[in-house]
C-alpha positions in Angstrom: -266.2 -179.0 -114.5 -263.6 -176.7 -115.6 -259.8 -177.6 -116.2 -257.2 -176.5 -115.2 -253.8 -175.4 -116.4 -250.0 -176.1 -115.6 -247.4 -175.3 -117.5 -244.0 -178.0 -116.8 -241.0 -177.6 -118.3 -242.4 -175.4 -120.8 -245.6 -177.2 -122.1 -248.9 -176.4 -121.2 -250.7 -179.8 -119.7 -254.5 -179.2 -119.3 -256.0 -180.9 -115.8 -258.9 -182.2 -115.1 -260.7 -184.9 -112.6 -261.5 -188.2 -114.2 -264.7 -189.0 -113.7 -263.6 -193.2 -113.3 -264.7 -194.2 -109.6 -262.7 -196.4 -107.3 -263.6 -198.3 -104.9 -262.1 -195.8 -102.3 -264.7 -193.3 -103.5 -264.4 -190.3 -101.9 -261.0 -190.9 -100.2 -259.2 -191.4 -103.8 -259.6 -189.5 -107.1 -257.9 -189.6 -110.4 -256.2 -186.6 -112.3 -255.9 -186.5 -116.3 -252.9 -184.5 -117.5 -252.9 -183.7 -120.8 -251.1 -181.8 -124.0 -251.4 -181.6 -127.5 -253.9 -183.0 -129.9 -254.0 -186.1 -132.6 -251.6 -188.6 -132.3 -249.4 -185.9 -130.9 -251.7 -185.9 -127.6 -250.1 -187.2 -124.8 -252.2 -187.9 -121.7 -250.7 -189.2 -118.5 -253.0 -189.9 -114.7 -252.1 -190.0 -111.4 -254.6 -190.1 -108.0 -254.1 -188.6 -104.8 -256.4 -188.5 -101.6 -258.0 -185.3 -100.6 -257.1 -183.4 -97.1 -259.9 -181.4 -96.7 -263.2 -181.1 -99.0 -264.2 -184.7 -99.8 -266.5 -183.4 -103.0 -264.6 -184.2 -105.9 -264.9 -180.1 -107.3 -264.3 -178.9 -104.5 -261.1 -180.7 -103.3 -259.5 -180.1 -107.1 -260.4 -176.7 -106.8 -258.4 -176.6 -103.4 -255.3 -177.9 -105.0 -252.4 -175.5 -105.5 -250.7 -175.0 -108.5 -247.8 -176.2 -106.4 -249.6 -179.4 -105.6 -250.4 -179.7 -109.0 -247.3 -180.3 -110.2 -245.8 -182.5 -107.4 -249.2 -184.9 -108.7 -247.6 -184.3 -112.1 -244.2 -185.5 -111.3 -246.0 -188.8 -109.8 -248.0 -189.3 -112.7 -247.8 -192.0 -114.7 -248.5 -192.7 -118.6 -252.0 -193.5 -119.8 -251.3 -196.9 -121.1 -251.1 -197.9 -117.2 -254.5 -196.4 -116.5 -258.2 -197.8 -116.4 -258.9 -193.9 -116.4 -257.2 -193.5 -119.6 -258.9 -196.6 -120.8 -255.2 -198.0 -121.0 -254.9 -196.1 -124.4 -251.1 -195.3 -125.7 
């Protein structure tokens, strides 16, 4: 699946759907933020519930660049994340 851009406060995050599986399913998927590269790569992951399109594409494609970054602002830092694999 292709990723998605977002720049926020002047650095460009990359976006893309985890691919970790809840046990909400189709009524809760996980977003990975992420920047830079190395140890300088920071990664943060937040989840949200679809309003229309249940298909995991579909409904990330739907999302708004203004959506996009309200997710952001709610995400939280990798280390809290079984989709990050709780990595710093």
């Amino acid at each position: 699946m292709p990723a998605r851009s977002l720049q926020v406060d002047g650095h460009k995050w990359d976006i893309h759907p985890s691919g970790y599986i809840t046990q909400y399913t189709q009524d809760e998927y996980a977003l990975i933020f992420s920047r830079g590269a190395g140890k300088e790569r920071e990664v943060r992951v937040t989840r949200y519930s679809p309003q229309g399109t249940r298909s995991r594409e579909q409904a990330f494609a739907e999302l708004s660049d203004a959506q996009l970054k309200e997710l952001f602002e709610q995400s939280q830092p990798s280390f809290t994340s079984p989709e990050a694999g709780y990595e710093r």
